[in-house]
Chimera marker file (.cmm) of the C-alpha trace (Angstrom):
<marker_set name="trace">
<marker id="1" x="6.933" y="140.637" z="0.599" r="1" g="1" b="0" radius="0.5"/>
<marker id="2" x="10.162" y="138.978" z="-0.308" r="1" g="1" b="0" radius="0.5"/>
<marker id="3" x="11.470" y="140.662" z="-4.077" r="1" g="1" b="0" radius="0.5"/>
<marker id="4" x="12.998" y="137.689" z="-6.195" r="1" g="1" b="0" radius="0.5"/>
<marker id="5" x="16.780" y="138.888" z="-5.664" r="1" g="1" b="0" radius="0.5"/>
<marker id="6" x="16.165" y="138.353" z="-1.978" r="1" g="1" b="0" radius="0.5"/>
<marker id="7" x="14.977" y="135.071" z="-2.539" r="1" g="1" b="0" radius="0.5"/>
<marker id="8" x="17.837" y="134.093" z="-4.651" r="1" g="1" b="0" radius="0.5"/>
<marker id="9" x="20.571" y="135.324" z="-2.393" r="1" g="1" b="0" radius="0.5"/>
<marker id="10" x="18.805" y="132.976" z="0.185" r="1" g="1" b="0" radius="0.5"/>
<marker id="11" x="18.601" y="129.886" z="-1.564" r="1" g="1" b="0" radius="0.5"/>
<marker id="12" x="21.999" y="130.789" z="-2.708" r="1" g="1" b="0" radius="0.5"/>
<marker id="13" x="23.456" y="130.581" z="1.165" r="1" g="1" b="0" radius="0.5"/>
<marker id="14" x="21.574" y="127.534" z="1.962" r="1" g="1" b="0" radius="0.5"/>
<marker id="15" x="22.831" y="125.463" z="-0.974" r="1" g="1" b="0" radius="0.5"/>
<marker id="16" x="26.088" y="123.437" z="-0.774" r="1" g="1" b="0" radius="0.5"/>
<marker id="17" x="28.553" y="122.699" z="2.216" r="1" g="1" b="0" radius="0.5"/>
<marker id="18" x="31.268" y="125.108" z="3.160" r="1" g="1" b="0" radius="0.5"/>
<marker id="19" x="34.739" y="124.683" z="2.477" r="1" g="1" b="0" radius="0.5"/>
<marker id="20" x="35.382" y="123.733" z="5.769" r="1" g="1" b="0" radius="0.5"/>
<marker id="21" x="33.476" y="120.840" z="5.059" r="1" g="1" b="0" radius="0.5"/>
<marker id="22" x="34.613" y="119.233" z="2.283" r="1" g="1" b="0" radius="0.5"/>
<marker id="23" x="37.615" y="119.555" z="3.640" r="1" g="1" b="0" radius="0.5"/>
<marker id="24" x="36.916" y="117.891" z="6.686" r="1" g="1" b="0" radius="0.5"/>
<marker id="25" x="35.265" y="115.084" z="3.910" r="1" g="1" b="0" radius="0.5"/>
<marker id="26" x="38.327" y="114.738" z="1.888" r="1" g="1" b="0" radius="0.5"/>
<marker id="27" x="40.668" y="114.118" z="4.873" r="1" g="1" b="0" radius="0.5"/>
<marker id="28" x="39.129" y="111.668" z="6.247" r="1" g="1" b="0" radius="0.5"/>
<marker id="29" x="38.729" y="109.461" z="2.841" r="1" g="1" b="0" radius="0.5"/>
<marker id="30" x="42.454" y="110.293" z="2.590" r="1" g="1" b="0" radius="0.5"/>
<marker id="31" x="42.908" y="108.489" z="6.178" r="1" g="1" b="0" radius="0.5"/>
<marker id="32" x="40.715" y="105.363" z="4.440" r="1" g="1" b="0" radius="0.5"/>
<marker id="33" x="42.145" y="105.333" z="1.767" r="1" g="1" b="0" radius="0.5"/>
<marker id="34" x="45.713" y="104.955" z="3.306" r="1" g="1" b="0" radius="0.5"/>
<marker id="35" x="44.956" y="102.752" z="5.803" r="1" g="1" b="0" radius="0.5"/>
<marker id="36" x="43.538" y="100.065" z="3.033" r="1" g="1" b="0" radius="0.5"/>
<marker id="37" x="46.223" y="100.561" z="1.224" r="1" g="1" b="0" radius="0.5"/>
<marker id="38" x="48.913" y="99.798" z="3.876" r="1" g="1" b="0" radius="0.5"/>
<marker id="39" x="46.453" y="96.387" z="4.664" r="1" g="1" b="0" radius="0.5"/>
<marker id="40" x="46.812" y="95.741" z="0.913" r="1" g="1" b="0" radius="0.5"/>
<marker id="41" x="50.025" y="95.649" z="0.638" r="1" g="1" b="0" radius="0.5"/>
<marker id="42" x="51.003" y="93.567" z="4.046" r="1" g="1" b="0" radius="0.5"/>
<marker id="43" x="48.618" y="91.112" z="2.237" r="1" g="1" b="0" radius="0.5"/>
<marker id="44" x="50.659" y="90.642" z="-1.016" r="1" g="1" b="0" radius="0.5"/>
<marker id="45" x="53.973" y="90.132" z="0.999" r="1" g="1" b="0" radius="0.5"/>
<marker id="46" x="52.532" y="87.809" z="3.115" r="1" g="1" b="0" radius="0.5"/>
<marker id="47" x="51.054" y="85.918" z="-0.054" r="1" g="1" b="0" radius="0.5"/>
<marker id="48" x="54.976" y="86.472" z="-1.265" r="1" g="1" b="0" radius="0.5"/>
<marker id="49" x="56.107" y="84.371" z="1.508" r="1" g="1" b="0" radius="0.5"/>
<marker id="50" x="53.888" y="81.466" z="1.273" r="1" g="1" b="0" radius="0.5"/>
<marker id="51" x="54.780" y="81.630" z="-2.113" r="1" g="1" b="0" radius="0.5"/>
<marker id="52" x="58.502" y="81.264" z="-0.925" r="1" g="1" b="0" radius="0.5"/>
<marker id="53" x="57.480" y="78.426" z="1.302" r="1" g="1" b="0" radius="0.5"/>
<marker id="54" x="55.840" y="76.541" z="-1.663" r="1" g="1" b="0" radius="0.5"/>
<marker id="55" x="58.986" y="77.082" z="-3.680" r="1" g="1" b="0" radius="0.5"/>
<marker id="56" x="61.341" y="76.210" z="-1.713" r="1" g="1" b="0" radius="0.5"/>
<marker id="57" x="59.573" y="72.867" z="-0.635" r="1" g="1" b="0" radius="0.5"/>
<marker id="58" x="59.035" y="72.127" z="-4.368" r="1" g="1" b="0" radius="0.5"/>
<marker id="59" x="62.563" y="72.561" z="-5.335" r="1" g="1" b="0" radius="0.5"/>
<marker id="60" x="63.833" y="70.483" z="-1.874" r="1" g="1" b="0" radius="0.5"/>
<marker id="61" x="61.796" y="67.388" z="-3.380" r="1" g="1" b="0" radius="0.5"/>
<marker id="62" x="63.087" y="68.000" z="-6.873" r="1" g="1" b="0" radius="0.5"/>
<marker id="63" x="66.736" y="68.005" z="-5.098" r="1" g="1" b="0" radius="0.5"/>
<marker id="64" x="65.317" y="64.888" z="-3.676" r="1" g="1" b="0" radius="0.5"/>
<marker id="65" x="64.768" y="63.278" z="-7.306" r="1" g="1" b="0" radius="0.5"/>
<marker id="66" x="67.910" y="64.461" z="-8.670" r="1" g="1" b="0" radius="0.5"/>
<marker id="67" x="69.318" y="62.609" z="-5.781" r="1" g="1" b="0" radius="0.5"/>
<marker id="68" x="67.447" y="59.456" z="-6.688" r="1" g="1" b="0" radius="0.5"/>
<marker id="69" x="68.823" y="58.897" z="-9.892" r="1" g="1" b="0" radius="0.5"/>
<marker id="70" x="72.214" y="60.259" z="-9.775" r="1" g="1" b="0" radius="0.5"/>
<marker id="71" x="73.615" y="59.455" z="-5.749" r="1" g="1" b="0" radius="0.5"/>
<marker id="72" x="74.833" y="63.481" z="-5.393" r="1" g="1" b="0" radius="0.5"/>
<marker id="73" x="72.846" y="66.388" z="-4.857" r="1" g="1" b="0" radius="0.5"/>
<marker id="74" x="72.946" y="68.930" z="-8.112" r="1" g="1" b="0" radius="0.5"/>
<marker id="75" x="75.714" y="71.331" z="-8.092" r="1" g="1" b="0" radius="0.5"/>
<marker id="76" x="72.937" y="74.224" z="-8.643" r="1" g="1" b="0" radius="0.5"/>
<marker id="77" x="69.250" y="74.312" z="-9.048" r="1" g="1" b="0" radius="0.5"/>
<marker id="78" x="68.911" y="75.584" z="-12.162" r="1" g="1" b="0" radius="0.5"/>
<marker id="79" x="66.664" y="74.420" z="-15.406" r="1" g="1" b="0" radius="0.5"/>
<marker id="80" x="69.726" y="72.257" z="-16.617" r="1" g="1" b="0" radius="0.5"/>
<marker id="81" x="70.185" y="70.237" z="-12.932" r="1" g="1" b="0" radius="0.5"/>
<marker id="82" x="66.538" y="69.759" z="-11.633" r="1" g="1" b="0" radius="0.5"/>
<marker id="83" x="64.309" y="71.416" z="-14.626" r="1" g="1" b="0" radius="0.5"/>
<marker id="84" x="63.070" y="68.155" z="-15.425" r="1" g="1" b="0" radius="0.5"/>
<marker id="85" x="62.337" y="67.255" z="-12.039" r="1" g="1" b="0" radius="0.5"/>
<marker id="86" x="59.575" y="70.428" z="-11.975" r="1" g="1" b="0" radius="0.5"/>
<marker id="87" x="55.964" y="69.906" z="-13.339" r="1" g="1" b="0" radius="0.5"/>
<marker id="88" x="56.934" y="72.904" z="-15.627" r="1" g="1" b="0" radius="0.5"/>
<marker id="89" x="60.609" y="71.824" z="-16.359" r="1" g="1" b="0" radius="0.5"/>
<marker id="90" x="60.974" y="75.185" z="-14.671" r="1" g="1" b="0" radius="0.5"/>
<marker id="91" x="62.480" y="76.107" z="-11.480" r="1" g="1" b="0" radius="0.5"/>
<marker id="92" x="60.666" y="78.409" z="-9.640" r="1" g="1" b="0" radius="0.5"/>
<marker id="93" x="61.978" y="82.119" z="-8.631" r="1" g="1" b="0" radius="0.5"/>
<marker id="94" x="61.155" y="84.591" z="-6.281" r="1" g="1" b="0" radius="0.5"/>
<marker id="95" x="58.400" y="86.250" z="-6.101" r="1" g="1" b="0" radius="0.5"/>
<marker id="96" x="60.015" y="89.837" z="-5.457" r="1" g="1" b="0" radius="0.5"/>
<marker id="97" x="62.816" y="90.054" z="-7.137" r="1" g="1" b="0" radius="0.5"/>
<marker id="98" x="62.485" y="86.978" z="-9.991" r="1" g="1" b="0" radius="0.5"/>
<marker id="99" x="66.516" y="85.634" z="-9.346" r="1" g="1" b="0" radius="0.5"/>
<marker id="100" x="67.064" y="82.223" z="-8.031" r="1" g="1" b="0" radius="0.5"/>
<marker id="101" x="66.678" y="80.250" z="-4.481" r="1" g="1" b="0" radius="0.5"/>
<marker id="102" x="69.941" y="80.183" z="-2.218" r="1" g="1" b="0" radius="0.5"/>
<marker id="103" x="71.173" y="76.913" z="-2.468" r="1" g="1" b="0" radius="0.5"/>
<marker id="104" x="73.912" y="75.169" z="-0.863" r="1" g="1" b="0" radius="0.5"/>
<marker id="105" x="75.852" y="71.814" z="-1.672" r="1" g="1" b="0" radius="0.5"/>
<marker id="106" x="78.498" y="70.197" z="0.065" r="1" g="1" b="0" radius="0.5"/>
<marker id="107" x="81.539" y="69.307" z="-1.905" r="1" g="1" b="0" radius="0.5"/>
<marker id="108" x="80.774" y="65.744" z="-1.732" r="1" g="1" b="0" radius="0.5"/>
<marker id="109" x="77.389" y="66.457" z="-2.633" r="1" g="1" b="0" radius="0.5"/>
<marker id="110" x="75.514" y="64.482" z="-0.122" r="1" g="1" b="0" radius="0.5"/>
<marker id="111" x="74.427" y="67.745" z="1.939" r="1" g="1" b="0" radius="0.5"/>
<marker id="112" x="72.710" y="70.468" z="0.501" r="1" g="1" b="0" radius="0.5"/>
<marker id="113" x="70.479" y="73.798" z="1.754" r="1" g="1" b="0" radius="0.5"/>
<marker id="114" x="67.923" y="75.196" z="0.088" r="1" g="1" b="0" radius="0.5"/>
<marker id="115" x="66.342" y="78.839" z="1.363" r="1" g="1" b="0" radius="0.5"/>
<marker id="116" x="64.300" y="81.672" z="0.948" r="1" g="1" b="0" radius="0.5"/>
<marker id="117" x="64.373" y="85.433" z="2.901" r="1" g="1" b="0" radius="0.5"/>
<marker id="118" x="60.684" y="86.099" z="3.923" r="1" g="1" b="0" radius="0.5"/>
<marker id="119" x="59.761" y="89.612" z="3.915" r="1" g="1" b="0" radius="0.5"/>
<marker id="120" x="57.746" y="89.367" z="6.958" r="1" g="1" b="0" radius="0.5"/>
<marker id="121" x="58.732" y="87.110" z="10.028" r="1" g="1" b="0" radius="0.5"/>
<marker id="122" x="55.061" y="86.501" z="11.202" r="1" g="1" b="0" radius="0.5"/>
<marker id="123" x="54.341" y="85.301" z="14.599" r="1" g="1" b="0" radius="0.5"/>
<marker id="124" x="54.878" y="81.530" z="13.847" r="1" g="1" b="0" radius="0.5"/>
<marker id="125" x="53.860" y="79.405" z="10.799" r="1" g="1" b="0" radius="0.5"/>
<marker id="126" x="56.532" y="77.857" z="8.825" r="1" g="1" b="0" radius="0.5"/>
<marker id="127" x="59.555" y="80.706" z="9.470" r="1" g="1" b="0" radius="0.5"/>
<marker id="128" x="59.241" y="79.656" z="13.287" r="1" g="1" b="0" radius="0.5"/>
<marker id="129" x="59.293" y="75.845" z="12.512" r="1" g="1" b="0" radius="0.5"/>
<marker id="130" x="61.847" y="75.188" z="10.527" r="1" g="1" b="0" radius="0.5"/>
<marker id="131" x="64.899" y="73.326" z="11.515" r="1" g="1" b="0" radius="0.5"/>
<marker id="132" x="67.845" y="76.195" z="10.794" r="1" g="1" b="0" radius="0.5"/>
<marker id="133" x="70.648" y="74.969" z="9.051" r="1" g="1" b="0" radius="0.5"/>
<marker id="134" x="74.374" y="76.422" z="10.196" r="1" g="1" b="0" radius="0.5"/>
<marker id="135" x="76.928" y="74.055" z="8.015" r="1" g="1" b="0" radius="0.5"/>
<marker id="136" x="80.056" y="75.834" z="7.497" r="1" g="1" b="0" radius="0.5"/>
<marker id="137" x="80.799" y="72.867" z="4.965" r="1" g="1" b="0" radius="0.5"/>
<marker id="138" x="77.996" y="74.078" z="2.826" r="1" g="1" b="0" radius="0.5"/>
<marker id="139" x="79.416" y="75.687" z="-0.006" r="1" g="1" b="0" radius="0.5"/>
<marker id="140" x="77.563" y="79.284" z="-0.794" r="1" g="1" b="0" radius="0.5"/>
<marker id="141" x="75.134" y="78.162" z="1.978" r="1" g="1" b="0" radius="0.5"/>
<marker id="142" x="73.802" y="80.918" z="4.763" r="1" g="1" b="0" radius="0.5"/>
<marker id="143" x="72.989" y="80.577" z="8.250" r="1" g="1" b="0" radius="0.5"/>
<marker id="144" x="69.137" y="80.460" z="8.820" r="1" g="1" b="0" radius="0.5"/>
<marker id="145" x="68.819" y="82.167" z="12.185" r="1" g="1" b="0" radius="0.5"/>
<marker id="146" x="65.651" y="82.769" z="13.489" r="1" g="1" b="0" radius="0.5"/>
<marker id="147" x="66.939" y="86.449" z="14.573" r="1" g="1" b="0" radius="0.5"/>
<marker id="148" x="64.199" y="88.833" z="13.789" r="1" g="1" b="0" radius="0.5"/>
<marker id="149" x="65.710" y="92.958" z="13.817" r="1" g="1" b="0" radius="0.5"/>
<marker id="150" x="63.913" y="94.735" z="16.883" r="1" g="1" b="0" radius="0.5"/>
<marker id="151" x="62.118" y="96.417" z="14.215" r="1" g="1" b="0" radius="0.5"/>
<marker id="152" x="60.034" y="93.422" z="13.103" r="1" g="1" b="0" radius="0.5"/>
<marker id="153" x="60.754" y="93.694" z="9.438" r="1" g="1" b="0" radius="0.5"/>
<marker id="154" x="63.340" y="91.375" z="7.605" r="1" g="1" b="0" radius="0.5"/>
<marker id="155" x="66.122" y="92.851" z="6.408" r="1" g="1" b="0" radius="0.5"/>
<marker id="156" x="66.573" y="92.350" z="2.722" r="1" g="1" b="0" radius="0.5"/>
<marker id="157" x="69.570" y="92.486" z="1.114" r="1" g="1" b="0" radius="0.5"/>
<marker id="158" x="73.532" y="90.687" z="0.474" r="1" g="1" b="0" radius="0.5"/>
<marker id="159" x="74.190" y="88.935" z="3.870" r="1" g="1" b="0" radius="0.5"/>
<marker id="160" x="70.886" y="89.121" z="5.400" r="1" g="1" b="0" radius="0.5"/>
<marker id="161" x="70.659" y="86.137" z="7.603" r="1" g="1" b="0" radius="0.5"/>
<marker id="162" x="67.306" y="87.110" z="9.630" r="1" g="1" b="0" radius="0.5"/>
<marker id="163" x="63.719" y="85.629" z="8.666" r="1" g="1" b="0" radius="0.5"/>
<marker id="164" x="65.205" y="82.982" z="6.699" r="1" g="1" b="0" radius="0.5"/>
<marker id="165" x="63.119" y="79.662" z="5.461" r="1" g="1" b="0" radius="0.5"/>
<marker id="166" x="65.382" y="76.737" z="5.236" r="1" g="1" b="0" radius="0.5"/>
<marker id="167" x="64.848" y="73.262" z="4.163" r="1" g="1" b="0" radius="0.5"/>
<marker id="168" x="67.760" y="70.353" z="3.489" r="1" g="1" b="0" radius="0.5"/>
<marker id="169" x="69.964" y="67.695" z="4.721" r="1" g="1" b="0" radius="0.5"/>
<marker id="170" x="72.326" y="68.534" z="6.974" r="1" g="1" b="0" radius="0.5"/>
<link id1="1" id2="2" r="1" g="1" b="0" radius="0.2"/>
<link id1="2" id2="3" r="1" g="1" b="0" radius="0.2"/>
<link id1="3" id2="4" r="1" g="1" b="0" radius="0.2"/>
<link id1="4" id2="5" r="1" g="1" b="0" radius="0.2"/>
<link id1="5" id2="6" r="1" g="1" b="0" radius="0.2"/>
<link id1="6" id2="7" r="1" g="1" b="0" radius="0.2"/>
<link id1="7" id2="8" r="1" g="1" b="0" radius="0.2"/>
<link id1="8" id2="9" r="1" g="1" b="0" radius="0.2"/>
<link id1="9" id2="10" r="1" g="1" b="0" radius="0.2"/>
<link id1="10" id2="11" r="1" g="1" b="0" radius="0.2"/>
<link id1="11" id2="12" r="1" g="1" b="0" radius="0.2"/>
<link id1="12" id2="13" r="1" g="1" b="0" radius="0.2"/>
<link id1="13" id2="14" r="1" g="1" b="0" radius="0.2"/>
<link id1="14" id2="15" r="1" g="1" b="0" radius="0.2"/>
<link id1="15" id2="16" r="1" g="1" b="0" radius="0.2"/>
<link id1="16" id2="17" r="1" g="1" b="0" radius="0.2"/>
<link id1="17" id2="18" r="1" g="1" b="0" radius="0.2"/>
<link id1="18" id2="19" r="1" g="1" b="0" radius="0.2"/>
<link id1="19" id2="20" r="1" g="1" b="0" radius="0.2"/>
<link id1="20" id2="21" r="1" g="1" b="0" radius="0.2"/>
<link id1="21" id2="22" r="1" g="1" b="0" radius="0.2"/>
<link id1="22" id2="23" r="1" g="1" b="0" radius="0.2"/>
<link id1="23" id2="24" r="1" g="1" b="0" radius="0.2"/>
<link id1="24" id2="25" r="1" g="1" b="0" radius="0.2"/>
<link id1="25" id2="26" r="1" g="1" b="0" radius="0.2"/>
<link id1="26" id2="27" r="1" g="1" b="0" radius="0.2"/>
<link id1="27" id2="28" r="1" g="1" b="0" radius="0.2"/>
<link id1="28" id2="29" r="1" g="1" b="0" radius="0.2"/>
<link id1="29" id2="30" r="1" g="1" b="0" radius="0.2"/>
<link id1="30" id2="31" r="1" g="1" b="0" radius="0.2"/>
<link id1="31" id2="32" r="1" g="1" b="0" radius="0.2"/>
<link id1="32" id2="33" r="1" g="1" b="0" radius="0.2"/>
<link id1="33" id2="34" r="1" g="1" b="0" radius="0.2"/>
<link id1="34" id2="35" r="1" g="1" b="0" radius="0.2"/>
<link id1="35" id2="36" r="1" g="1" b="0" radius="0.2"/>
<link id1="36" id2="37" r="1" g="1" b="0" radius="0.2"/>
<link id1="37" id2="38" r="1" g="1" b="0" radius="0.2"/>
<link id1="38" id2="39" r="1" g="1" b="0" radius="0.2"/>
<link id1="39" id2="40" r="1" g="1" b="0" radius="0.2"/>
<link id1="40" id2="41" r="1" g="1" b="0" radius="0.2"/>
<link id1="41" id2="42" r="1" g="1" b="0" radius="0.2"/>
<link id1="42" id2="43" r="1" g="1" b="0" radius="0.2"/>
<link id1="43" id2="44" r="1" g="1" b="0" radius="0.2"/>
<link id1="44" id2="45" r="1" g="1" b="0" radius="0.2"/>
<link id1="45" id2="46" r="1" g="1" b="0" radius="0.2"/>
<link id1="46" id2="47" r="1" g="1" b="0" radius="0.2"/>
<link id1="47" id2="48" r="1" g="1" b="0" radius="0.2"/>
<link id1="48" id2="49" r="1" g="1" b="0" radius="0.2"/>
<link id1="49" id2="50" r="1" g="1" b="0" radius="0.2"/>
<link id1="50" id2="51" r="1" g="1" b="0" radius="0.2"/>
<link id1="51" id2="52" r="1" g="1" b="0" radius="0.2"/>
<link id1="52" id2="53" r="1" g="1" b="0" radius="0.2"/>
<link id1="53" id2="54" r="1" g="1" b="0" radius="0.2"/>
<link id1="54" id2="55" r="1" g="1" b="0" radius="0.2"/>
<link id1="55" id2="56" r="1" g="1" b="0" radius="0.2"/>
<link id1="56" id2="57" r="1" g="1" b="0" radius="0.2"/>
<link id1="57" id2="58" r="1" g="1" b="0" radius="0.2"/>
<link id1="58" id2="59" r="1" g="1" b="0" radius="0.2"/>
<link id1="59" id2="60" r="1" g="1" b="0" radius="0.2"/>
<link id1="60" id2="61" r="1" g="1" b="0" radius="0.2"/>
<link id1="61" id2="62" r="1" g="1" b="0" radius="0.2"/>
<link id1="62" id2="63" r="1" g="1" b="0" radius="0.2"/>
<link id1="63" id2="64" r="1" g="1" b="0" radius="0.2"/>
<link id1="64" id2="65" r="1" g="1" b="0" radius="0.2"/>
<link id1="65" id2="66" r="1" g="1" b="0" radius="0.2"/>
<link id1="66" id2="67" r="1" g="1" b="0" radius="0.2"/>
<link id1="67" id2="68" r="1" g="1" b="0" radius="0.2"/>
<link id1="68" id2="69" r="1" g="1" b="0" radius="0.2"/>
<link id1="69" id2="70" r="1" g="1" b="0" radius="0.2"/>
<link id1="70" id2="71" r="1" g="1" b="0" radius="0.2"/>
<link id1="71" id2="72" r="1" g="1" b="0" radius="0.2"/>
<link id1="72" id2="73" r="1" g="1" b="0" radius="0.2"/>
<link id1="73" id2="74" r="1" g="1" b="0" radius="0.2"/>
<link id1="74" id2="75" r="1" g="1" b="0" radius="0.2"/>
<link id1="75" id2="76" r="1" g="1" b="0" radius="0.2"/>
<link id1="76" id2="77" r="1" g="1" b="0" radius="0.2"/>
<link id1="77" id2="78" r="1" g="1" b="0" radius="0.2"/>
<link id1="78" id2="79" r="1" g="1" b="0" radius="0.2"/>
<link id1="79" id2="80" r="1" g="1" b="0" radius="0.2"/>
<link id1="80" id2="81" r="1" g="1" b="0" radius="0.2"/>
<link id1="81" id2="82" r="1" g="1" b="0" radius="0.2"/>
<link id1="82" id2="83" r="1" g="1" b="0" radius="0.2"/>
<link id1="83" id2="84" r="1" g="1" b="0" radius="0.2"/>
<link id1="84" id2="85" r="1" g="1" b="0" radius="0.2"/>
<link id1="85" id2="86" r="1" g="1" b="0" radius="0.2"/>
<link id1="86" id2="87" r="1" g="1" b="0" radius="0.2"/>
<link id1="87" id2="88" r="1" g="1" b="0" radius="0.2"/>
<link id1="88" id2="89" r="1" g="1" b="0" radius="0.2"/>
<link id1="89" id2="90" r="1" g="1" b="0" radius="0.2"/>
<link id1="90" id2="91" r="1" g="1" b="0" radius="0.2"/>
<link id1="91" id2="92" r="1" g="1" b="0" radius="0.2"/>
<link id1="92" id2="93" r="1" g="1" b="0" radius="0.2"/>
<link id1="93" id2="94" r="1" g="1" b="0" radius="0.2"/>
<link id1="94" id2="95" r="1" g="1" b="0" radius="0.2"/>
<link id1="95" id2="96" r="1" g="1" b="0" radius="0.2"/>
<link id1="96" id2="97" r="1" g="1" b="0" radius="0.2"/>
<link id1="97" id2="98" r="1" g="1" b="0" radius="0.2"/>
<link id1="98" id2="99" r="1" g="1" b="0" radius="0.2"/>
<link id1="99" id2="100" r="1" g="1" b="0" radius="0.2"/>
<link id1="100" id2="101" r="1" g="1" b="0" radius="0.2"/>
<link id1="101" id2="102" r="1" g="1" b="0" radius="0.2"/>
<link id1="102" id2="103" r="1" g="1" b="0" radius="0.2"/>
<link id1="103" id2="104" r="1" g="1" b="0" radius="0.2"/>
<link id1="104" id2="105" r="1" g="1" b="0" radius="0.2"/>
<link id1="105" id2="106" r="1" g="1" b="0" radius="0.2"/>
<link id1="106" id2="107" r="1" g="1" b="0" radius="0.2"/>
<link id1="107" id2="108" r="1" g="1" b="0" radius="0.2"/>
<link id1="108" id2="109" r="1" g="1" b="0" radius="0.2"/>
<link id1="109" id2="110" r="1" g="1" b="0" radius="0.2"/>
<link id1="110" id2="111" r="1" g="1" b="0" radius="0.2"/>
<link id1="111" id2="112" r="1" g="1" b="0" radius="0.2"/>
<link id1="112" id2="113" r="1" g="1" b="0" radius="0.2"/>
<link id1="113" id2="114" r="1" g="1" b="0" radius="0.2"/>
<link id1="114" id2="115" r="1" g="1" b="0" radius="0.2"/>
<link id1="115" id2="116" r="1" g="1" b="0" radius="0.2"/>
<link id1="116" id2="117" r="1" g="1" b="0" radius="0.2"/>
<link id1="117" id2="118" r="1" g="1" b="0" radius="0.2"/>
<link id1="118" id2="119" r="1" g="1" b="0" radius="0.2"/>
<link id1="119" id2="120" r="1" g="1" b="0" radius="0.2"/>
<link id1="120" id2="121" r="1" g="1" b="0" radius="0.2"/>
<link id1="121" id2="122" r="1" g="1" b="0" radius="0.2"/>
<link id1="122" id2="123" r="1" g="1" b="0" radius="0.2"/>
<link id1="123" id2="124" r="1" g="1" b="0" radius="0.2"/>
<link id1="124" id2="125" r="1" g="1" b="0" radius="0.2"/>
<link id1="125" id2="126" r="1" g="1" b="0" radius="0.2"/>
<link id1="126" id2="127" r="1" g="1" b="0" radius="0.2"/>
<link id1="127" id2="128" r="1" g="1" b="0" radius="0.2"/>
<link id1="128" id2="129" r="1" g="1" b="0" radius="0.2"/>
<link id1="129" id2="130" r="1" g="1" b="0" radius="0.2"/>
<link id1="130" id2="131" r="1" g="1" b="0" radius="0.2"/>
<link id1="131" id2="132" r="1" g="1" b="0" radius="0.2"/>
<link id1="132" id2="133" r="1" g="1" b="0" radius="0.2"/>
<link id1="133" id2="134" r="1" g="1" b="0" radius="0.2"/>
<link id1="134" id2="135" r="1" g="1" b="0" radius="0.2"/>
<link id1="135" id2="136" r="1" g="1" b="0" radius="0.2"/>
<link id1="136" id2="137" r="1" g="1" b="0" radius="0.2"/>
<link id1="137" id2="138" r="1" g="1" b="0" radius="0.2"/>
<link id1="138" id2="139" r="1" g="1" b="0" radius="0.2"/>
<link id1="139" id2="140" r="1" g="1" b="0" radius="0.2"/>
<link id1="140" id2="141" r="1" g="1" b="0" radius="0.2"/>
<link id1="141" id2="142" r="1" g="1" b="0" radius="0.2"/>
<link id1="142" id2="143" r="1" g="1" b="0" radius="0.2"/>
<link id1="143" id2="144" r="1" g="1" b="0" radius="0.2"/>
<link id1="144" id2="145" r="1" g="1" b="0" radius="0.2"/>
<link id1="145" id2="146" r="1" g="1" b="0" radius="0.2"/>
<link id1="146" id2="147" r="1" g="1" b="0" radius="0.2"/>
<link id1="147" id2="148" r="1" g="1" b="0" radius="0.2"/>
<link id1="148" id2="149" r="1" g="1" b="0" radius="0.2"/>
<link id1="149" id2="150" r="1" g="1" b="0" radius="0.2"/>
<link id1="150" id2="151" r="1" g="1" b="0" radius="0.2"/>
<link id1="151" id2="152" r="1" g="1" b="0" radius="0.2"/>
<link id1="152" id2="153" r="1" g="1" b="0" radius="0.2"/>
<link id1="153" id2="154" r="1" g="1" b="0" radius="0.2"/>
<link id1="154" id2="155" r="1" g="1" b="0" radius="0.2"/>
<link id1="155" id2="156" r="1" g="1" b="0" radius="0.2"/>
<link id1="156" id2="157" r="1" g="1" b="0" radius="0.2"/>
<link id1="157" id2="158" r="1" g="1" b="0" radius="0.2"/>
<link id1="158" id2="159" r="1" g="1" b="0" radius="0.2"/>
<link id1="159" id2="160" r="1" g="1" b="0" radius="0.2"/>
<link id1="160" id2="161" r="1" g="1" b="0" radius="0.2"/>
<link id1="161" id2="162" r="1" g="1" b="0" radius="0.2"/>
<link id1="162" id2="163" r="1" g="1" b="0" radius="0.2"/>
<link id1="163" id2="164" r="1" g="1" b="0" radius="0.2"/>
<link id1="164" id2="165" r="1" g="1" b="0" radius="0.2"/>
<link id1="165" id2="166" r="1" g="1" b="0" radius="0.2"/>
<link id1="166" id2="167" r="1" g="1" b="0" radius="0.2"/>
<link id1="167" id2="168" r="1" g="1" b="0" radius="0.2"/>
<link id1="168" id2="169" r="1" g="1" b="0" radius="0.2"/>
<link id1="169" id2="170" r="1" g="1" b="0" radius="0.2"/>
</marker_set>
């Protein structure tokens, strides 16, 4: 016959899981948990860059407008120049870092480039069809080569000319 300390010590080993266990548990939702992550955030960049695309199309027709009714393209698309051309009588900024759209006029002002650095070049879509733009005579323009680094990410930054979206008259 069993005494009650003997059957306590029993129960006692049967209940729980080792520590080998939960660890075992706890890695792998740590693997999970990463991997969504990492899926989350290629989302939101790639929502960034549509963004971009939208942007930069809405601002090319409101460069459009301005052209309209004054014969030159704006000297810069700010509030002042094309604000009222917006349905917000805002112009819109990026995404990412909240500063203006590269834009580009010709000093004659009948040429102009408007552009956006995606942060992810994407196998085609509207990176891959746009028409680049390479005018030396735009003035603070930049060259919209299609030029993706061998490391498949964009590089960000002062100068950056690969996985640029470009839209104007050239």
């Amino acid at each position: 016959m069993k005494t009650l300390h003997t059957l306590r010590l029993a129960l006692r080993e049967k209940r729980g899981f080792t520590l080998v266990e939960l660890l075992v548990v706890i890695a792998i939702i740590g693997i999970l948990a990463t991997l969504l992550l990492l899926q989350l955030n290629i989302g939101r960049s790639k929502g960034r860059d549509t963004k971009r695309v939208a942007d930069v199309n809405q601002l090319r027709t409101a460069a459009e407008l301005y052209f309209d009714d004054n014969s030159t393209y704006p000297p810069d698309i700010d509030d002042a120049t094309i604000g009222k051309y917006m349905s917000n009588q805002k112009t819109p900024l990026d995404p990412s870092t909240n500063l203006k759209y590269g834009y580009g006029v010709n000093a004659l002002k009948t040429k102009f480039q408007i552009w956006a650095q995606f942060e992810n070049p994407g196998p085609g879509g509207a990176f891959r069809s746009d028409a680049d733009i390479n005018d030396a005579a735009l003035i603070g323009g930049t060259d919209g080569t299609k030029e993706v680094p061998a490391s498949g990410k964009c590089t960000q930054g002062a100068g950056a000319a690969d996985c640029v979206f470009d839209l104007g008259v050239d």
